[in-house]
C-alpha positions as CSV (number, residue, x, y, z in Angstrom):
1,X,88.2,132.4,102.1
2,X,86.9,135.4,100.1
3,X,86.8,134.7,96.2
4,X,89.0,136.3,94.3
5,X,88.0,138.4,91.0
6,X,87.0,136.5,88.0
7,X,88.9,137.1,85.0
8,X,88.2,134.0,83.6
9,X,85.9,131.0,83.0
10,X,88.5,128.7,83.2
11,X,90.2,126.7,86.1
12,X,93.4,125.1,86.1
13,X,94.2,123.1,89.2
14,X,97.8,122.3,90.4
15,X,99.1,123.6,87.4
16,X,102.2,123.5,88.9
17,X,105.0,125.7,86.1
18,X,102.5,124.4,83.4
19,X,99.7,127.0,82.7
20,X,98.3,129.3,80.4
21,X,97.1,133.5,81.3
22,X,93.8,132.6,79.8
23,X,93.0,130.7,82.6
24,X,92.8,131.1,86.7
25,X,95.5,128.6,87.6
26,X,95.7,127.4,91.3
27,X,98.7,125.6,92.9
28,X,100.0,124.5,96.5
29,X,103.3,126.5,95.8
30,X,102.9,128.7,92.8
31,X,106.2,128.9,91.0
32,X,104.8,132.1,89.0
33,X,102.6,135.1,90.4
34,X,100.5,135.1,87.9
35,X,99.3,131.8,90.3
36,X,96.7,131.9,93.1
37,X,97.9,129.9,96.3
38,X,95.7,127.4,97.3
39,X,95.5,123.7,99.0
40,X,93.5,121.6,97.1
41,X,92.4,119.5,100.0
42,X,90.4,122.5,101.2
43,X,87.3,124.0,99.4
44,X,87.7,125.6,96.2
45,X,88.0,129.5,96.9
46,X,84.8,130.3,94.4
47,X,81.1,130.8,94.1
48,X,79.0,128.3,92.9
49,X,78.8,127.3,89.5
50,X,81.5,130.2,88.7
51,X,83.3,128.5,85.9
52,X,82.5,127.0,82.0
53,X,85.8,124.7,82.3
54,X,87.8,122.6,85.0
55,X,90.9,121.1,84.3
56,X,93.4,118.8,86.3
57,X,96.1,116.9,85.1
58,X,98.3,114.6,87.7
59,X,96.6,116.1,90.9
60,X,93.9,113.6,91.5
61,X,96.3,110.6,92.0
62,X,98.0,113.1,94.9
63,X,94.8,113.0,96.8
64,X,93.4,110.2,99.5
65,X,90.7,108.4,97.7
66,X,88.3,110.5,100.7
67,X,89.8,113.7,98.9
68,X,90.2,112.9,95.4
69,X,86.2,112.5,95.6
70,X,86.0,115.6,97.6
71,X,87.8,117.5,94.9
72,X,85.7,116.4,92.1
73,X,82.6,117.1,94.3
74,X,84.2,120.5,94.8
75,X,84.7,120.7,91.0
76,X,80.6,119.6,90.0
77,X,79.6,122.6,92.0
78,X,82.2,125.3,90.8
79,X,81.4,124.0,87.5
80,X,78.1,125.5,85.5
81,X,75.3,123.7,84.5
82,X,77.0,122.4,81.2
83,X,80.5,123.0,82.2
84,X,83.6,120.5,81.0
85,X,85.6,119.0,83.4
86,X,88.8,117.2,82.2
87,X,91.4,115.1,83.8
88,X,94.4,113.6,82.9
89,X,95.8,110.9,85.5
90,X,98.3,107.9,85.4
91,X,96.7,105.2,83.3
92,X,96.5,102.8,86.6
93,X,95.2,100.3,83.5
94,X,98.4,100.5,80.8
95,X,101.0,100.3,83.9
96,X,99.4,97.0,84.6
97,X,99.0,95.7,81.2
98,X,102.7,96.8,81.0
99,X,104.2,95.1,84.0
100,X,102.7,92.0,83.1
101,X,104.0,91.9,79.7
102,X,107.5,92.3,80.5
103,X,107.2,90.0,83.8
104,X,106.2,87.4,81.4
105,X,109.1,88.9,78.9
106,X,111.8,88.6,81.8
107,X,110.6,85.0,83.4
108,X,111.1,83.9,79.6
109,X,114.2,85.3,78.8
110,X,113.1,87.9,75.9
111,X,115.5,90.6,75.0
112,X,115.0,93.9,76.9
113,X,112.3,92.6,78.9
114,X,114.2,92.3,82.4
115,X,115.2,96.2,81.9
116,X,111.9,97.5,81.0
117,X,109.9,95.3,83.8
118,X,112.7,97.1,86.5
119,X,111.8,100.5,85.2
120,X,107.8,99.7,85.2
121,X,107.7,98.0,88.6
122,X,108.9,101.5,89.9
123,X,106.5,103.5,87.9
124,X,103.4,101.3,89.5
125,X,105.2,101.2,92.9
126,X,107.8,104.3,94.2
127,X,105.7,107.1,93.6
128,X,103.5,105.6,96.0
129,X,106.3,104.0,98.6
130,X,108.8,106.5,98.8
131,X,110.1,108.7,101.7
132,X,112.6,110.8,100.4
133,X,112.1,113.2,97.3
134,X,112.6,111.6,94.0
135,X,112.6,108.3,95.3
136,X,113.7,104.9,93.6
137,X,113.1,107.0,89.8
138,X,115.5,109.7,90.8
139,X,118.0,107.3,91.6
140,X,117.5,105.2,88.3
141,X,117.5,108.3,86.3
142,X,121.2,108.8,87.3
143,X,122.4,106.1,85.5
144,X,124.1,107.4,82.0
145,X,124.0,105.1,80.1
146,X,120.3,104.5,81.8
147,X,118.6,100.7,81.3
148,X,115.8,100.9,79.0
149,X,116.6,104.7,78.2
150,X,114.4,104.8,74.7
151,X,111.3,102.9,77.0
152,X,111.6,105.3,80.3
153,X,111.6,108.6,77.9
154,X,108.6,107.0,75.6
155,X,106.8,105.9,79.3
156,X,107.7,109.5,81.0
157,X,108.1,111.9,78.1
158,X,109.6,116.3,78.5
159,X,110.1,115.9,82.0
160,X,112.2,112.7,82.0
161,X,114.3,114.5,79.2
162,X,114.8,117.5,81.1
163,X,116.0,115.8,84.3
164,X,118.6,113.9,82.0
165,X,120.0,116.8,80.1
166,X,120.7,118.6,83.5
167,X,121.7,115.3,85.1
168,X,124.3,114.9,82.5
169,X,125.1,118.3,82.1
170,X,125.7,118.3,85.9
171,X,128.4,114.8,86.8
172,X,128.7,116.1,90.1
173,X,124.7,116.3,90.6
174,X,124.2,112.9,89.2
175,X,127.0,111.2,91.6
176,X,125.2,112.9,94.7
177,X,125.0,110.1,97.5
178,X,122.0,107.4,96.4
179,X,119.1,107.6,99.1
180,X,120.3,104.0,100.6
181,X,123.4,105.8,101.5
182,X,121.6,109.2,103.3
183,X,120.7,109.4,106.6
184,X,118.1,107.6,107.8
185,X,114.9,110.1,108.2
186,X,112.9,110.0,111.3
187,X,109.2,109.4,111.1
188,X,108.4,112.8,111.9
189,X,110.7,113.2,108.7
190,X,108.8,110.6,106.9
191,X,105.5,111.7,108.0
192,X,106.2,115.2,106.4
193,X,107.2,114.2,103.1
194,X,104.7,111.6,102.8
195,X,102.2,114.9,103.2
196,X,103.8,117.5,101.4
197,X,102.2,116.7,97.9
198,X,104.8,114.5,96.0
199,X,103.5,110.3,96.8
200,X,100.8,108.7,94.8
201,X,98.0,108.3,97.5
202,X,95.5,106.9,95.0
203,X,95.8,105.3,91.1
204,X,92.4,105.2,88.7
205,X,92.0,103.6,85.6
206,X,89.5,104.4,82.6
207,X,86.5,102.5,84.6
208,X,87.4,103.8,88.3
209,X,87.8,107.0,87.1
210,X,84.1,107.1,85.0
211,X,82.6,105.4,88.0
212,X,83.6,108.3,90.4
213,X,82.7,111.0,88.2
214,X,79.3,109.7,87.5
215,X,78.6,109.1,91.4
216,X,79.2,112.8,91.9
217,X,76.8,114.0,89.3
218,X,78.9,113.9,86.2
219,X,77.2,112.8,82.9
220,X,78.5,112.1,79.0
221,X,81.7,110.4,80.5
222,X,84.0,109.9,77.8
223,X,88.0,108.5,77.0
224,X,89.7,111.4,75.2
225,X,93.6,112.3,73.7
226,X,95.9,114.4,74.5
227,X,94.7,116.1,71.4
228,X,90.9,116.0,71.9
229,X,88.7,117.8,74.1
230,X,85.1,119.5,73.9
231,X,86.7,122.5,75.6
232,X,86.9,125.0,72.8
233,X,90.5,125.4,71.4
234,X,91.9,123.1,74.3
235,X,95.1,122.3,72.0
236,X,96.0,126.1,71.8
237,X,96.4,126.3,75.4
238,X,99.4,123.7,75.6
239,X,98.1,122.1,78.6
240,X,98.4,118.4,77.6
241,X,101.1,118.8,74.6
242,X,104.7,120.5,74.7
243,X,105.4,123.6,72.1
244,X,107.3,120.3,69.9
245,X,103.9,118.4,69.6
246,X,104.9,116.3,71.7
247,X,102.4,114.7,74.5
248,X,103.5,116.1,77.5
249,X,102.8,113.6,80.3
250,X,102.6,110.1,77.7
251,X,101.5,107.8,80.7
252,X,98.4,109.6,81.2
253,X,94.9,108.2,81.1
254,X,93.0,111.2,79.6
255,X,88.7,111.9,80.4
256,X,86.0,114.4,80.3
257,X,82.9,114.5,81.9
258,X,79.9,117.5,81.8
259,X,77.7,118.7,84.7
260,X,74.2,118.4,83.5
261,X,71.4,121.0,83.6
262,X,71.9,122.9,80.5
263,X,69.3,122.2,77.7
Protein backbone atom coordinates (compact mmCIF):
# COMPACT_ATOMS: atom_id res chain seq x y z
CA UNK A 1 0.00 0.00 0.00
CA UNK A 2 1.47 3.36 -1.08
CA UNK A 3 1.76 5.98 1.79
CA UNK A 4 -0.33 8.60 1.74
CA UNK A 5 0.87 12.43 2.04
CA UNK A 6 1.96 13.59 5.34
CA UNK A 7 0.17 16.47 6.67
CA UNK A 8 0.79 15.63 10.01
CA UNK A 9 3.01 14.12 12.81
CA UNK A 10 0.25 12.75 14.51
CA UNK A 11 -1.62 9.40 14.29
CA UNK A 12 -4.87 8.53 15.49
CA UNK A 13 -5.94 4.93 15.16
CA UNK A 14 -9.60 3.72 15.08
CA UNK A 15 -10.70 6.96 15.78
CA UNK A 16 -13.91 5.92 14.95
CA UNK A 17 -16.44 9.59 14.89
CA UNK A 18 -13.94 10.87 17.56
CA UNK A 19 -11.02 12.83 15.95
CA UNK A 20 -9.38 15.96 15.60
CA UNK A 21 -7.99 17.69 11.70
CA UNK A 22 -4.70 18.14 13.31
CA UNK A 23 -4.14 14.68 13.19
CA UNK A 24 -4.10 11.74 10.38
CA UNK A 25 -6.86 9.59 11.81
CA UNK A 26 -7.27 5.99 10.51
CA UNK A 27 -10.41 3.79 10.89
CA UNK A 28 -11.94 0.37 9.63
CA UNK A 29 -15.14 2.35 8.38
CA UNK A 30 -14.46 6.02 8.45
CA UNK A 31 -17.68 7.78 9.32
CA UNK A 32 -16.09 11.24 8.02
CA UNK A 33 -13.82 11.75 4.87
CA UNK A 34 -11.57 13.65 6.37
CA UNK A 35 -10.63 9.69 7.58
CA UNK A 36 -8.15 7.32 5.83
CA UNK A 37 -9.56 3.62 5.44
CA UNK A 38 -7.51 1.23 6.88
CA UNK A 39 -7.58 -2.39 8.80
CA UNK A 40 -5.66 -2.23 11.59
CA UNK A 41 -4.77 -5.92 11.54
CA UNK A 42 -2.61 -5.14 8.43
CA UNK A 43 0.55 -2.97 8.35
CA UNK A 44 0.41 0.50 9.01
CA UNK A 45 0.26 2.31 5.52
CA UNK A 46 3.60 4.65 6.47
CA UNK A 47 7.35 4.94 6.30
CA UNK A 48 9.34 4.27 9.06
CA UNK A 49 9.66 6.36 11.85
CA UNK A 50 7.09 8.91 10.05
CA UNK A 51 5.30 10.20 13.11
CA UNK A 52 6.19 12.34 16.59
CA UNK A 53 2.78 10.90 18.20
CA UNK A 54 0.63 7.59 18.23
CA UNK A 55 -2.54 7.44 19.88
CA UNK A 56 -5.17 4.59 20.32
CA UNK A 57 -7.97 4.52 22.57
CA UNK A 58 -10.35 1.23 22.76
CA UNK A 59 -8.71 -0.54 19.70
CA UNK A 60 -6.21 -2.69 21.35
CA UNK A 61 -8.75 -4.70 23.41
CA UNK A 62 -10.38 -5.39 19.61
CA UNK A 63 -7.27 -7.18 18.58
CA UNK A 64 -6.17 -11.08 19.18
CA UNK A 65 -3.44 -10.88 21.76
CA UNK A 66 -1.11 -12.16 18.30
CA UNK A 67 -2.39 -8.69 16.81
CA UNK A 68 -2.69 -6.41 19.58
CA UNK A 69 1.27 -7.05 19.85
CA UNK A 70 1.53 -6.79 16.14
CA UNK A 71 -0.04 -3.36 16.27
CA UNK A 72 2.10 -1.88 18.88
CA UNK A 73 5.18 -3.41 17.00
CA UNK A 74 3.68 -1.64 14.01
CA UNK A 75 3.37 1.54 16.14
CA UNK A 76 7.45 1.41 17.64
CA UNK A 77 8.50 1.54 14.11
CA UNK A 78 6.13 4.26 12.62
CA UNK A 79 6.99 6.06 15.69
CA UNK A 80 10.38 8.42 15.74
CA UNK A 81 13.19 7.91 17.87
CA UNK A 82 11.48 9.79 20.83
CA UNK A 83 8.00 9.61 19.67
CA UNK A 84 4.84 9.22 22.39
CA UNK A 85 2.70 6.53 22.06
CA UNK A 86 -0.51 6.57 24.19
CA UNK A 87 -3.32 4.26 24.85
CA UNK A 88 -6.31 4.22 26.60
CA UNK A 89 -7.95 0.62 27.11
CA UNK A 90 -10.58 -0.95 29.53
CA UNK A 91 -9.07 -1.09 33.00
CA UNK A 92 -9.11 -5.17 32.84
CA UNK A 93 -7.80 -4.32 36.76
CA UNK A 94 -10.81 -1.85 38.19
CA UNK A 95 -13.59 -4.28 36.45
CA UNK A 96 -12.17 -6.90 38.71
CA UNK A 97 -11.69 -5.04 41.79
CA UNK A 98 -15.32 -3.96 41.00
CA UNK A 99 -17.04 -7.34 40.48
CA UNK A 100 -15.65 -8.58 43.50
CA UNK A 101 -16.77 -5.84 45.60
CA UNK A 102 -20.31 -6.05 44.76
CA UNK A 103 -20.26 -10.07 44.59
CA UNK A 104 -19.29 -9.79 48.16
CA UNK A 105 -22.00 -6.69 48.44
CA UNK A 106 -24.79 -8.98 46.87
CA UNK A 107 -23.87 -12.54 48.76
CA UNK A 108 -24.25 -10.18 51.97
CA UNK A 109 -27.28 -8.47 51.34
CA UNK A 110 -25.85 -4.71 50.99
CA UNK A 111 -28.13 -2.18 49.41
CA UNK A 112 -27.55 -1.70 45.64
CA UNK A 113 -25.04 -4.26 45.45
CA UNK A 114 -27.09 -7.13 43.50
CA UNK A 115 -27.86 -4.30 40.75
CA UNK A 116 -24.41 -2.99 40.30
CA UNK A 117 -22.69 -6.66 40.41
CA UNK A 118 -25.49 -7.52 37.30
CA UNK A 119 -24.36 -4.56 35.36
CA UNK A 120 -20.48 -5.21 36.07
CA UNK A 121 -20.56 -8.99 35.36
CA UNK A 122 -21.63 -7.82 31.75
CA UNK A 123 -19.10 -5.14 31.39
CA UNK A 124 -16.18 -7.94 32.15
CA UNK A 125 -18.05 -10.61 30.19
CA UNK A 126 -20.63 -9.58 26.91
CA UNK A 127 -18.30 -7.49 25.08
CA UNK A 128 -16.33 -10.43 24.86
CA UNK A 129 -19.28 -13.39 24.52
CA UNK A 130 -21.64 -11.82 22.38
CA UNK A 131 -22.93 -12.74 18.88
CA UNK A 132 -25.36 -10.28 17.97
CA UNK A 133 -24.63 -6.36 17.96
CA UNK A 134 -25.01 -4.73 21.16
CA UNK A 135 -25.21 -7.77 23.05
CA UNK A 136 -26.43 -8.35 26.74
CA UNK A 137 -25.59 -4.20 27.39
CA UNK A 138 -27.90 -3.12 24.61
CA UNK A 139 -30.53 -5.11 26.02
CA UNK A 140 -29.98 -3.76 29.69
CA UNK A 141 -29.78 -0.28 28.45
CA UNK A 142 -33.45 -0.55 27.35
CA UNK A 143 -34.73 -0.71 30.60
CA UNK A 144 -36.21 2.91 31.66
CA UNK A 145 -36.10 3.10 34.62
CA UNK A 146 -32.51 1.16 34.15
CA UNK A 147 -30.98 -0.93 37.46
CA UNK A 148 -28.09 0.89 38.73
CA UNK A 149 -28.68 3.84 36.25
CA UNK A 150 -26.33 6.55 38.27
CA UNK A 151 -23.48 3.42 38.41
CA UNK A 152 -23.80 2.27 34.57
CA UNK A 153 -23.46 6.22 33.35
CA UNK A 154 -20.47 6.90 36.04
CA UNK A 155 -18.90 3.14 34.65
CA UNK A 156 -19.67 4.09 30.80
CA UNK A 157 -19.92 7.81 30.61
CA UNK A 158 -21.22 10.22 26.90
CA UNK A 159 -21.85 7.31 25.11
CA UNK A 160 -24.10 5.42 27.61
CA UNK A 161 -25.95 8.89 27.80
CA UNK A 162 -26.43 9.21 24.32
CA UNK A 163 -27.79 5.71 23.67
CA UNK A 164 -30.38 6.58 26.61
CA UNK A 165 -31.62 9.91 25.40
CA UNK A 166 -32.33 8.32 21.94
CA UNK A 167 -33.61 5.15 23.53
CA UNK A 168 -36.07 7.12 25.47
CA UNK A 169 -36.72 9.53 22.97
CA UNK A 170 -37.41 6.59 20.60
CA UNK A 171 -40.36 3.87 22.78
CA UNK A 172 -40.71 2.08 19.77
CA UNK A 173 -36.72 1.55 19.36
CA UNK A 174 -36.39 0.59 22.90
CA UNK A 175 -39.34 -2.19 22.76
CA UNK A 176 -37.57 -3.77 19.59
CA UNK A 177 -37.59 -7.67 20.08
CA UNK A 178 -34.69 -8.63 22.96
CA UNK A 179 -31.93 -10.83 21.19
CA UNK A 180 -33.32 -14.10 23.12
CA UNK A 181 -36.40 -13.52 21.13
CA UNK A 182 -34.51 -12.98 17.32
CA UNK A 183 -33.66 -15.56 15.17
CA UNK A 184 -31.29 -17.72 15.95
CA UNK A 185 -27.94 -16.80 13.75
CA UNK A 186 -26.05 -19.38 12.00
CA UNK A 187 -22.38 -19.83 12.63
CA UNK A 188 -21.45 -18.42 9.39
CA UNK A 189 -23.60 -15.48 10.98
CA UNK A 190 -21.79 -15.83 14.18
CA UNK A 191 -18.49 -16.15 12.68
CA UNK A 192 -18.97 -12.76 10.86
CA UNK A 193 -19.87 -10.71 13.67
CA UNK A 194 -17.48 -12.19 15.96
CA UNK A 195 -14.81 -10.62 13.12
CA UNK A 196 -16.25 -7.53 12.06
CA UNK A 197 -14.60 -5.37 14.86
CA UNK A 198 -17.13 -5.02 17.77
CA UNK A 199 -16.12 -8.21 20.63
CA UNK A 200 -13.43 -7.83 23.18
CA UNK A 201 -10.71 -10.39 21.82
CA UNK A 202 -8.16 -9.40 24.56
CA UNK A 203 -8.45 -7.26 28.16
CA UNK A 204 -4.99 -5.66 29.75
CA UNK A 205 -4.51 -4.14 32.89
CA UNK A 206 -1.85 -1.43 34.06
CA UNK A 207 0.96 -4.34 34.49
CA UNK A 208 0.04 -6.45 31.10
CA UNK A 209 -0.19 -3.53 29.29
CA UNK A 210 3.54 -2.04 30.61
CA UNK A 211 4.87 -5.46 30.12
CA UNK A 212 3.90 -5.58 26.33
CA UNK A 213 5.01 -2.33 25.57
CA UNK A 214 8.39 -2.73 27.03
CA UNK A 215 8.86 -6.25 25.21
CA UNK A 216 8.46 -4.38 21.93
CA UNK A 217 11.04 -1.68 22.59
CA UNK A 218 9.07 0.87 24.49
CA UNK A 219 10.84 2.68 27.41
CA UNK A 220 9.67 5.41 30.31
CA UNK A 221 6.28 3.43 30.71
CA UNK A 222 4.07 5.37 32.69
CA UNK A 223 0.12 5.39 34.26
CA UNK A 224 -1.43 8.72 33.05
CA UNK A 225 -5.21 10.69 33.25
CA UNK A 226 -7.48 11.48 31.00
CA UNK A 227 -6.08 14.85 31.55
CA UNK A 228 -2.23 14.17 31.37
CA UNK A 229 -0.05 13.34 28.68
CA UNK A 230 3.61 14.37 27.47
CA UNK A 231 2.03 14.88 24.05
CA UNK A 232 2.15 18.67 23.72
CA UNK A 233 -1.37 20.23 24.20
CA UNK A 234 -3.04 16.64 24.34
CA UNK A 235 -6.20 18.21 26.25
CA UNK A 236 -6.89 20.70 23.39
CA UNK A 237 -7.39 17.96 20.99
CA UNK A 238 -10.53 16.39 22.92
CA UNK A 239 -9.39 12.97 22.37
CA UNK A 240 -9.90 11.54 25.89
CA UNK A 241 -12.46 14.37 27.37
CA UNK A 242 -15.97 15.54 25.92
CA UNK A 243 -16.39 19.50 25.08
CA UNK A 244 -18.31 19.37 28.94
CA UNK A 245 -15.00 18.24 30.78
CA UNK A 246 -16.21 15.33 31.11
CA UNK A 247 -13.88 12.03 30.68
CA UNK A 248 -15.11 10.59 27.78
CA UNK A 249 -14.55 6.80 28.03
CA UNK A 250 -14.41 6.72 32.39
CA UNK A 251 -13.61 2.83 32.40
CA UNK A 252 -10.40 3.37 30.77
CA UNK A 253 -7.02 2.43 31.91
CA UNK A 254 -4.90 5.26 30.49
CA UNK A 255 -0.63 4.87 29.53
CA UNK A 256 2.16 6.27 27.61
CA UNK A 257 5.27 4.85 26.60
CA UNK A 258 8.40 6.55 24.34
CA UNK A 259 10.52 4.87 21.58
CA UNK A 260 14.06 5.41 22.62
CA UNK A 261 17.00 6.82 20.56
CA UNK A 262 16.63 10.39 20.96
CA UNK A 263 19.30 12.05 23.23
Amino acid sequence: MVSPPLASKMLNLGCGGRFHEAWINLDYAPQDRRVLRHDLREPLPFADESFETIYHSHVLEHLRRDRGRALILECFRVLEPGGILRIAVPDLEKIARLYLQYLSGALEGEAGASERYEWITLELMDQMVRDSSGGQMGEYWKQHPMPAEAFVLERMGHEVKQTLARLRSSPAEARKQSSSQKKPLSPDEIGRFREGGEVHKWMYDRYSLAKLLREEGFAEVELCSPTTSRIAHFSEYRLDMDEDGMVRKPDSLFMEAIKPGRS
